[in-house]
Structure formats: C-alpha cells, structure tokens
BANU-264687 format. One record per residue: residue number from 1; residue in three letters; x, y, z of N, C-alpha, C, O in turn. Coordinates in nm, 3 decimals, always signed. Layout:
N
> NUM;ALA;X;Y;Z;X;Y;Z;X;Y;Z;X;Y;Z
...
***
This chain:
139
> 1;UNK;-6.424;+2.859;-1.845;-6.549;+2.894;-1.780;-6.538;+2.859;-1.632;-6.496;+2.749;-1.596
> 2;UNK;-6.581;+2.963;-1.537;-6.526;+2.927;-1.383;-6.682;+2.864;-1.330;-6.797;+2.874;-1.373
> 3;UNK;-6.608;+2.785;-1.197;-6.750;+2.712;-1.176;-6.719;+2.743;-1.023;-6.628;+2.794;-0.958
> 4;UNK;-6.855;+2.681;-0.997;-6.878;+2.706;-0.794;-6.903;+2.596;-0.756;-7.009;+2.534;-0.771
> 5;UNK;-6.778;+2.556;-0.689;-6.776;+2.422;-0.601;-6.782;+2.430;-0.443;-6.740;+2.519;-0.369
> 6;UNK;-6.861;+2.290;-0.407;-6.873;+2.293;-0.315;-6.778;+2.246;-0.231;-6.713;+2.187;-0.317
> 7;UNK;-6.721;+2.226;-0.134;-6.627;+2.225;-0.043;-6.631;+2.079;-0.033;-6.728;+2.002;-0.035
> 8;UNK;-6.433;+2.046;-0.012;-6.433;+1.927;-0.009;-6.438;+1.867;+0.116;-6.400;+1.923;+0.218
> 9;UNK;-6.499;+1.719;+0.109;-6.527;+1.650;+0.253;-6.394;+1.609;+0.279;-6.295;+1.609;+0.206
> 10;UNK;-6.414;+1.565;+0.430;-6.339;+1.510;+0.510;-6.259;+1.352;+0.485;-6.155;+1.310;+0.537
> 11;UNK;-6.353;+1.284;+0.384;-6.278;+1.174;+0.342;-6.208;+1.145;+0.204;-6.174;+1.038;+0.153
> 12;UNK;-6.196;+1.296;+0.152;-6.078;+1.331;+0.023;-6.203;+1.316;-0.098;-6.166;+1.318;-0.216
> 13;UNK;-6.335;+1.302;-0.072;-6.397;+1.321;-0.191;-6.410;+1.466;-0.249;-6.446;+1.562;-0.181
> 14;UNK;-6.376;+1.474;-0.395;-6.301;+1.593;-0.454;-6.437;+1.734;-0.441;-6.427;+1.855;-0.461
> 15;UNK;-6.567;+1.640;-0.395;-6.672;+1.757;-0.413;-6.728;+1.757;-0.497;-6.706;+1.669;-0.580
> 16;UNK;-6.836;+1.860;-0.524;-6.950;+1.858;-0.701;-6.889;+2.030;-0.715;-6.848;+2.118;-0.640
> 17;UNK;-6.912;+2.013;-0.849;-6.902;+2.133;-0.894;-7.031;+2.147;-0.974;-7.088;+2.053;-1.030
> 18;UNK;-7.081;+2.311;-0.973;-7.168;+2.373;-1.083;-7.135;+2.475;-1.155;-7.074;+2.572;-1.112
> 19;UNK;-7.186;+2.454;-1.306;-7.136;+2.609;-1.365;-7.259;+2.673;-1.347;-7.367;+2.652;-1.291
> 20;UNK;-7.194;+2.768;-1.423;-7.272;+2.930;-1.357;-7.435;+2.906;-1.398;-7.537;+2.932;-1.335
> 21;UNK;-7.415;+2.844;-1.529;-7.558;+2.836;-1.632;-7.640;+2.739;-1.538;-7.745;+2.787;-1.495
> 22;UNK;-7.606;+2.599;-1.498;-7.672;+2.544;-1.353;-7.713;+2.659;-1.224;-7.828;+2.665;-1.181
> 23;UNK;-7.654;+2.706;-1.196;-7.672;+2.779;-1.079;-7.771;+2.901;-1.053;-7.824;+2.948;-0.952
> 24;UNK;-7.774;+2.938;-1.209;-7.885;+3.063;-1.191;-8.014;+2.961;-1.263;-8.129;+3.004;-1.263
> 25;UNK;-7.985;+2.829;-1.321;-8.120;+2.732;-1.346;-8.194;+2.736;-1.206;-8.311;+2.771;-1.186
> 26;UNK;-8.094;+2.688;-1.108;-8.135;+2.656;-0.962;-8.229;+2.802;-0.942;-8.352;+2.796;-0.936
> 27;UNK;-8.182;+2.886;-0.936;-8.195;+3.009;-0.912;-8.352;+3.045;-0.909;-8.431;+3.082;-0.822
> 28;UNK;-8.359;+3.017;-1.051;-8.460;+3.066;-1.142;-8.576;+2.968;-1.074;-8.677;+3.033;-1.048
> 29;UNK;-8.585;+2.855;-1.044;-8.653;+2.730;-0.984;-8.699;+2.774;-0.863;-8.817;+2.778;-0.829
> 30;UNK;-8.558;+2.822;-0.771;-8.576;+2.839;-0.649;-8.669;+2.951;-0.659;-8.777;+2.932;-0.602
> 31;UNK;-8.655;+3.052;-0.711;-8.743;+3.205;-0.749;-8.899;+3.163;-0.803;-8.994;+3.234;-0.770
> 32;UNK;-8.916;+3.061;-0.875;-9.069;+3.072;-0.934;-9.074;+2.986;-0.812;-9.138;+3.068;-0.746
> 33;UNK;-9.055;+2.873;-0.719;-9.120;+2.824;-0.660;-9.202;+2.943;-0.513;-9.306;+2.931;-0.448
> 34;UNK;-9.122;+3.021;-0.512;-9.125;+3.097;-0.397;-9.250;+3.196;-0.437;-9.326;+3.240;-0.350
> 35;UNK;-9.262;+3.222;-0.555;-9.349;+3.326;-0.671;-9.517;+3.244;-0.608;-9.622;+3.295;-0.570
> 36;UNK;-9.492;+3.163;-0.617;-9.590;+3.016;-0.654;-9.641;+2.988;-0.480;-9.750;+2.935;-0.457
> 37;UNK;-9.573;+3.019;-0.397;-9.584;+2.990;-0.243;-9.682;+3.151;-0.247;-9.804;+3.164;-0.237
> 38;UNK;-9.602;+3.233;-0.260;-9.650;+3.378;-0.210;-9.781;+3.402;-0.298;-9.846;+3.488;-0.239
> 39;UNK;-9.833;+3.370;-0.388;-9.977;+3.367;-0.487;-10.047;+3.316;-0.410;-10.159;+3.366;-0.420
> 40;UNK;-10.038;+3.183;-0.277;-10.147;+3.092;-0.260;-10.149;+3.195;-0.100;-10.050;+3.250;-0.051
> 41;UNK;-10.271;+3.197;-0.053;-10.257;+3.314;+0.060;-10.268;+3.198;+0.143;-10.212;+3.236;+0.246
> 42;UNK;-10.301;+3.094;+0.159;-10.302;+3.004;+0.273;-10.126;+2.965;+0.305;-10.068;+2.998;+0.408
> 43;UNK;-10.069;+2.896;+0.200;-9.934;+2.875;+0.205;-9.823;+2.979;+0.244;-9.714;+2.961;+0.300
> 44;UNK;-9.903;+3.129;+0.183;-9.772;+3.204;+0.232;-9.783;+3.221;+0.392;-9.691;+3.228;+0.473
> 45;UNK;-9.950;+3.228;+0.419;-9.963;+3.257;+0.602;-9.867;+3.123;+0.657;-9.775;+3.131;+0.738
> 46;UNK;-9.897;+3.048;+0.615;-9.831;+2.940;+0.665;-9.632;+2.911;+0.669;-9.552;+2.848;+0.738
> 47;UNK;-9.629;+3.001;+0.552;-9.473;+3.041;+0.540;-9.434;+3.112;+0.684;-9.374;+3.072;+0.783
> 48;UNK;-9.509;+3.263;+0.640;-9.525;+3.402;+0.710;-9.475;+3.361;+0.838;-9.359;+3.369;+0.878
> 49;UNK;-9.646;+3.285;+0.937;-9.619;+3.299;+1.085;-9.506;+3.241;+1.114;-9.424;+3.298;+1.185
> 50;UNK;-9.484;+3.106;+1.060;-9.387;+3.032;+1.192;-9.226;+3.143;+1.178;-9.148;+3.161;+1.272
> 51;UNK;-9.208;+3.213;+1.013;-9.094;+3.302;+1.039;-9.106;+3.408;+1.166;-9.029;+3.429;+1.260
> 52;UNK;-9.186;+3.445;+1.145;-9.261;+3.591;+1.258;-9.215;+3.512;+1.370;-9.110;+3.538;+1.429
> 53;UNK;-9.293;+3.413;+1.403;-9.248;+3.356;+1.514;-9.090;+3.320;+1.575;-9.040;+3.340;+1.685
> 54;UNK;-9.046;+3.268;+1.472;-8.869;+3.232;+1.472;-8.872;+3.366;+1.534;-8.916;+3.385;+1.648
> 55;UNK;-8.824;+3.460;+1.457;-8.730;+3.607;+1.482;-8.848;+3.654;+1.594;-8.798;+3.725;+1.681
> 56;UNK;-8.944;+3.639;+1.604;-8.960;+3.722;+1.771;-8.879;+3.650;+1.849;-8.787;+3.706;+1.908
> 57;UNK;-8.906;+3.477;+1.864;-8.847;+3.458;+1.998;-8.728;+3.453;+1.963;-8.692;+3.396;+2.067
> 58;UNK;-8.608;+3.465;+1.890;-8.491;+3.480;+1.890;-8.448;+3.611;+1.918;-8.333;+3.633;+1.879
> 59;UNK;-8.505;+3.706;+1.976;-8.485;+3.872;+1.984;-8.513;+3.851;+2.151;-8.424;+3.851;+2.237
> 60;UNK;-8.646;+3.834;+2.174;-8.700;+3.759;+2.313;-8.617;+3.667;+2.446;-8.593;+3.701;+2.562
> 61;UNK;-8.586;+3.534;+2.370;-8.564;+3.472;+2.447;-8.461;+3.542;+2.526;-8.498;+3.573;+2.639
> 62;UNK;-8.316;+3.581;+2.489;-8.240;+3.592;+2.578;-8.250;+3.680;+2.651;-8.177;+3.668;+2.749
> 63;UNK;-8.342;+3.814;+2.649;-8.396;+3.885;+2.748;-8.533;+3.820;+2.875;-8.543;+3.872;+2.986
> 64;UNK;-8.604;+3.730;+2.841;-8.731;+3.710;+2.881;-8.644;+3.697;+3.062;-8.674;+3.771;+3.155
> 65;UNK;-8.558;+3.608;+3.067;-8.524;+3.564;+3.209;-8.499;+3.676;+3.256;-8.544;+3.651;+3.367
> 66;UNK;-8.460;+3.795;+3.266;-8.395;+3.965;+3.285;-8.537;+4.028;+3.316;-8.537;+4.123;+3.394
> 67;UNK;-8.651;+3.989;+3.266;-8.751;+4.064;+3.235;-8.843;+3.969;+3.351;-8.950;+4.018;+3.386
> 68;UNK;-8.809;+3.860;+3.400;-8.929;+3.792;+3.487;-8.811;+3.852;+3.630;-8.870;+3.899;+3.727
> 69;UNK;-8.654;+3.847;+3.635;-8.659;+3.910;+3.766;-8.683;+4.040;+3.744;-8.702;+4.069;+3.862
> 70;UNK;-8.693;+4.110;+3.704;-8.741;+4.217;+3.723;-8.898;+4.235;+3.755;-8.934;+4.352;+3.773
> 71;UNK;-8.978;+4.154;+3.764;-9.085;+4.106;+3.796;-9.101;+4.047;+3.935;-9.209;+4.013;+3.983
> 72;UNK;-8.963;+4.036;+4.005;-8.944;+3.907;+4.103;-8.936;+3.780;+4.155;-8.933;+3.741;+4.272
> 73;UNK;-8.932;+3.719;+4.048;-8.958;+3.588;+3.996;-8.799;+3.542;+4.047;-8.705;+3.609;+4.004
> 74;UNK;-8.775;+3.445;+4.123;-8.678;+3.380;+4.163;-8.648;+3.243;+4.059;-8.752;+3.213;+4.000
> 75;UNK;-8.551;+3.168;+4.030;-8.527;+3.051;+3.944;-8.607;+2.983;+3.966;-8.665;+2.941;+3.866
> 76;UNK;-8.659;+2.932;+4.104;-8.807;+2.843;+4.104;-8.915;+2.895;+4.073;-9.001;+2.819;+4.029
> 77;UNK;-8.939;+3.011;+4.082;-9.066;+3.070;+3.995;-9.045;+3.044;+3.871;-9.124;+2.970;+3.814
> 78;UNK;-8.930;+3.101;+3.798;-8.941;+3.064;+3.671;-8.924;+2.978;+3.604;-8.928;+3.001;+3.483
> 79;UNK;-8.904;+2.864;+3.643;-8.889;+2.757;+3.635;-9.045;+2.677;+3.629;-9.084;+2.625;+3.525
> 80;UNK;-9.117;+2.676;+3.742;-9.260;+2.682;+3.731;-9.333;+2.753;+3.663;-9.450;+2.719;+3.652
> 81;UNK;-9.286;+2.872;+3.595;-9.343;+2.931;+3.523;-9.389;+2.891;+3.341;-9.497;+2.895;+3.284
> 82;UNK;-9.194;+2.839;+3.275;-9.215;+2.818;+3.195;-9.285;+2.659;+3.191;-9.338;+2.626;+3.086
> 83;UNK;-9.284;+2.570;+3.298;-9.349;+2.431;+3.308;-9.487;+2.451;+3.266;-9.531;+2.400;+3.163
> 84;UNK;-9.563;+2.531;+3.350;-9.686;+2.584;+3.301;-9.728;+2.644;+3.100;-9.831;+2.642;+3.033
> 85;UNK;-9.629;+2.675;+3.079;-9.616;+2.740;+2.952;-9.588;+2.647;+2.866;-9.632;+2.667;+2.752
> 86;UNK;-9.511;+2.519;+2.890;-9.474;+2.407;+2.814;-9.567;+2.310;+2.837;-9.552;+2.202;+2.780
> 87;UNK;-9.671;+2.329;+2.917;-9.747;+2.224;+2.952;-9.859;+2.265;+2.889;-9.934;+2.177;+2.846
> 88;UNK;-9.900;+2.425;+2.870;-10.016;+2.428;+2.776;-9.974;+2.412;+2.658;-10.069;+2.391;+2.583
> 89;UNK;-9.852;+2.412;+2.594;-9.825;+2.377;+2.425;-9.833;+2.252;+2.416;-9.878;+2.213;+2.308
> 90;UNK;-9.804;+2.166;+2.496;-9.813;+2.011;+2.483;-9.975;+2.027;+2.444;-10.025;+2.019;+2.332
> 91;UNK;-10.046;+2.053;+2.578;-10.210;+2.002;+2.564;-10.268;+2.064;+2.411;-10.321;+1.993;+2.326
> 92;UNK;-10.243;+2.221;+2.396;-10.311;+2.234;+2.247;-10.255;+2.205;+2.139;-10.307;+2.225;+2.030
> 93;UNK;-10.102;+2.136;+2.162;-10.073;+2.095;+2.013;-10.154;+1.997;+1.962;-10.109;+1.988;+1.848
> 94;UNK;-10.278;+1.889;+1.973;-10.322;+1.837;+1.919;-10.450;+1.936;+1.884;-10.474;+1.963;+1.766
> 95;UNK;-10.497;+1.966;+1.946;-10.634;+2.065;+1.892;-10.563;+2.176;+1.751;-10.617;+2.202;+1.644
> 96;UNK;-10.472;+2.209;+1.786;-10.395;+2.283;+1.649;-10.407;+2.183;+1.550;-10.477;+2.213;+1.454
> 97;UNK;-10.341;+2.040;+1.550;-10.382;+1.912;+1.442;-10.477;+1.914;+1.430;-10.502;+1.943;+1.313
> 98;UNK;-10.614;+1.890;+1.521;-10.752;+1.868;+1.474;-10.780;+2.006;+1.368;-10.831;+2.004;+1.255
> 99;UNK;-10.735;+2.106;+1.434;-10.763;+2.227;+1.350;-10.758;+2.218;+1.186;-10.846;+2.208;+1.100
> 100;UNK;-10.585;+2.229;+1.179;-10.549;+2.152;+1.059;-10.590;+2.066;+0.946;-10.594;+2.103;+0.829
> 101;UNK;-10.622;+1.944;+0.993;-10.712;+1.855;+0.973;-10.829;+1.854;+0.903;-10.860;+1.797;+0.799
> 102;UNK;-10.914;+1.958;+1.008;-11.063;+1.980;+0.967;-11.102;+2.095;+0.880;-11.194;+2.121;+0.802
> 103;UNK;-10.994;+2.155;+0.925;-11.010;+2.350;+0.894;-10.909;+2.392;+0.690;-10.931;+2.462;+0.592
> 104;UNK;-10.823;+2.313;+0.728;-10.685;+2.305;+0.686;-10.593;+2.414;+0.723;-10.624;+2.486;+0.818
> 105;UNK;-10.438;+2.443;+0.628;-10.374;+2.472;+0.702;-10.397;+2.669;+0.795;-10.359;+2.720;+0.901
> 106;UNK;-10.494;+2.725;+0.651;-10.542;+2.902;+0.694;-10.576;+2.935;+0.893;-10.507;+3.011;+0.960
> 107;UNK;-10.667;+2.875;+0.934;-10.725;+2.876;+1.060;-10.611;+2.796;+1.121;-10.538;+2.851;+1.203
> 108;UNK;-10.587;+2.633;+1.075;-10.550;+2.640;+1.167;-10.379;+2.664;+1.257;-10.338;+2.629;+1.367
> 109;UNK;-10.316;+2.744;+1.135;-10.231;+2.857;+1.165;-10.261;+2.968;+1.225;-10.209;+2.990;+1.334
> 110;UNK;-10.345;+3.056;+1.173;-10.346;+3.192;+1.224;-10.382;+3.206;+1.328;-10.333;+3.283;+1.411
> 111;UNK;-10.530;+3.092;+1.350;-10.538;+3.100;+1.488;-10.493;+3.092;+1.589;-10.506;+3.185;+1.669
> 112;UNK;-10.417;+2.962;+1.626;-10.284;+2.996;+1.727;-10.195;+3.093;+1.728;-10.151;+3.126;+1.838
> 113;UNK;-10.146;+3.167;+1.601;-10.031;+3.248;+1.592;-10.123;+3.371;+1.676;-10.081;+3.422;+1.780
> 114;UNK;-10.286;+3.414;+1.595;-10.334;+3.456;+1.644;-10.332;+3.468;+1.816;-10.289;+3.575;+1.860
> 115;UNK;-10.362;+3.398;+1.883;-10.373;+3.380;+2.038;-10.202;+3.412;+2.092;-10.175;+3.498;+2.175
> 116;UNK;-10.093;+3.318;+2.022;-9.981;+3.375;+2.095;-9.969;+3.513;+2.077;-9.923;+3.575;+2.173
> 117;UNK;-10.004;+3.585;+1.962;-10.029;+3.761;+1.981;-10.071;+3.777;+2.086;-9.994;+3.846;+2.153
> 118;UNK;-10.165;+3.744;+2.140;-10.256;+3.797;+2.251;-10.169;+3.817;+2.360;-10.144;+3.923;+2.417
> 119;UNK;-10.109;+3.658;+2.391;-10.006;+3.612;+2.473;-9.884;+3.702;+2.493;-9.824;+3.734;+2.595
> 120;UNK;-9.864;+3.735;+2.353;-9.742;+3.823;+2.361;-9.744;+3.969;+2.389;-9.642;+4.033;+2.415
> 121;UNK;-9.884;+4.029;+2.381;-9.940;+4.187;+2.390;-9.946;+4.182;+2.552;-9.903;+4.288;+2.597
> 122;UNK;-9.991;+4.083;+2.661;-10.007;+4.035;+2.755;-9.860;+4.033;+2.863;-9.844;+4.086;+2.973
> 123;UNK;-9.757;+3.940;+2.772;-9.657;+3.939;+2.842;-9.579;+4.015;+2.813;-9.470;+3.997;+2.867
> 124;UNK;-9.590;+4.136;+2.718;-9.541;+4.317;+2.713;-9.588;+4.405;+2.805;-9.514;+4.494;+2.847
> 125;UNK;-9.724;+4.391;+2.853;-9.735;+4.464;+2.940;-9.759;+4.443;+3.082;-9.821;+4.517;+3.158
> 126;UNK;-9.689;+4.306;+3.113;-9.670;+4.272;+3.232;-9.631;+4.368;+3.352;-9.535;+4.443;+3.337
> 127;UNK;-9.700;+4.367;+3.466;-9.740;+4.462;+3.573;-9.657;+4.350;+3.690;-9.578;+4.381;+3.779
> 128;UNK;-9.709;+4.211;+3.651;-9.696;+4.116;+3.786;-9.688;+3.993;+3.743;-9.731;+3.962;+3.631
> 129;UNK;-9.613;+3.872;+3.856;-9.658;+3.769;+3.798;-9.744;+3.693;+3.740;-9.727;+3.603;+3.657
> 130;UNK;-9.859;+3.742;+3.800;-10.016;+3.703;+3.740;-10.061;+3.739;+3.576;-10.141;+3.689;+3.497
> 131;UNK;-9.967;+3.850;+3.573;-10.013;+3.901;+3.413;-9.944;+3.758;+3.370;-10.030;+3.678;+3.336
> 132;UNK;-9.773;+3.692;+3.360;-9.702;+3.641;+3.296;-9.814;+3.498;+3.299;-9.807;+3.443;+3.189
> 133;UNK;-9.882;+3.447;+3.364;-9.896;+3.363;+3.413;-10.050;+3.362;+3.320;-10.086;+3.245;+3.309
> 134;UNK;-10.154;+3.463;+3.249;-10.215;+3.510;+3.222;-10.159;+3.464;+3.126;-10.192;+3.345;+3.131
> 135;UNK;-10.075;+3.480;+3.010;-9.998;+3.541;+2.892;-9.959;+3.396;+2.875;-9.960;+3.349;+2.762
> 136;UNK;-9.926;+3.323;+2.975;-9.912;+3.140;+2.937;-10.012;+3.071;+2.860;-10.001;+2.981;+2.778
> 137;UNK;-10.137;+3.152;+2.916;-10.291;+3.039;+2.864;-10.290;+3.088;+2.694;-10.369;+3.043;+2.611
> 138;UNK;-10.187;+3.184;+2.664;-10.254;+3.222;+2.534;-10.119;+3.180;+2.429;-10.127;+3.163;+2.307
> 139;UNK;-9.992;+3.168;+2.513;-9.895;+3.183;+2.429;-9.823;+3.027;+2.449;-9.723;+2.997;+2.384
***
C-alpha cells in the first residue's frame, strides 16, 4: 500500500508518513469544515473580503508606482502619498475593532471592505493627484 510522505528535514529526521485512507480522512474534514464556513453568511463574508482583498492588491501593487508617475507624482510625492494612506489605516484600525466588537464580525467587515471599494473606484479613475489623495480617506 503506497503512502505520502512528507519530506525529510534537515537534521536526518526520517519524516511522517500518511496512507491514502488518512489523507482523504483529512480531506473529507478539510471539505465539511469549509461546507460549514460557506453556510454561515457572516463567516464566509469574512472569509470572502480579506481574499478579494489579497488578489486585488497583489495584481495592483506592482503597477500602482507606474500609475502615480503617470500622474506626476515624483518619489517624494509618493512617498507622502502612501504616508498619508498608512496613516489613515493606523487611525481606523481601531474603530474597525470597536466595529467588530459591538457590531460583530458582518458590518464590521463589509464596511471597511465596503469604503476601500469606494477608495478603489476613486483611485481607477484618477484624473490628478487630488483624486489619489481623495481615494486615501476611503482606502
């Protein structure tokens, strides 16, 4: 009966092995728990955004700097730019907790994800620096 092992470490320990009948147990676990996430609509939003979020800004980021000079934005602009942008996530990351907190997790997810939409519809149709700068207060 063949099994699936995991790779051996660096200090000669031989590794774990699983057979197959373990592995689709895992499987099966891993599958109803996920069944069980996606039923509860608060938990899956809560799954949902922060993925949405991952894969935008991983598509994003490495264009955004290409996209502010083209705007005219010199390294000290943008530089001041994203300070401003990191400085409003500092200040509302606690009001997102109070959210949380009071609201639990439905509101106070969507709502921020909500607003960085805004942020992000904002800094798509950027005209000028003022739009980008606009598109900070939300994102």
């Amino acid at each position: 009966k063949a099994s699936v092992c995991a790779p051996h470490d660096m200090a000669g320990d031989q590794g774990t092995c699983a057979a197959p009948s373990q592995l689709s147990h895992i499987a099966a676990s891993q599958l109803g728990e996920a069944r069980r996430f996606w039923a509860d609509k608060q938990i899956r939003t809560a799954m949902l955004v922060p993925w949405a979020e991952a894969v935008t800004a991983a598509f994003t980021g490495p264009i955004y700097p290409f996209f502010m000079q083209n705007l005219g934005l010199d390294a000290g602009g943008m530089g001041k730019l994203r300070t401003v942008q990191h400085a409003l996530n500092a200040a509302s990351a606690p009001i997102a907790g109070c959210l949380l907190d009071a609201r639990g997790p439905f509101l106070g997810i969507a709502l921020p994800a909500s607003l960085c939409a805004i942020g992000c519809a904002i800094r798509s149709m950027a005209q000028s620096t003022s739009w980008l700068v606009a598109a900070n207060v939300f994102s």
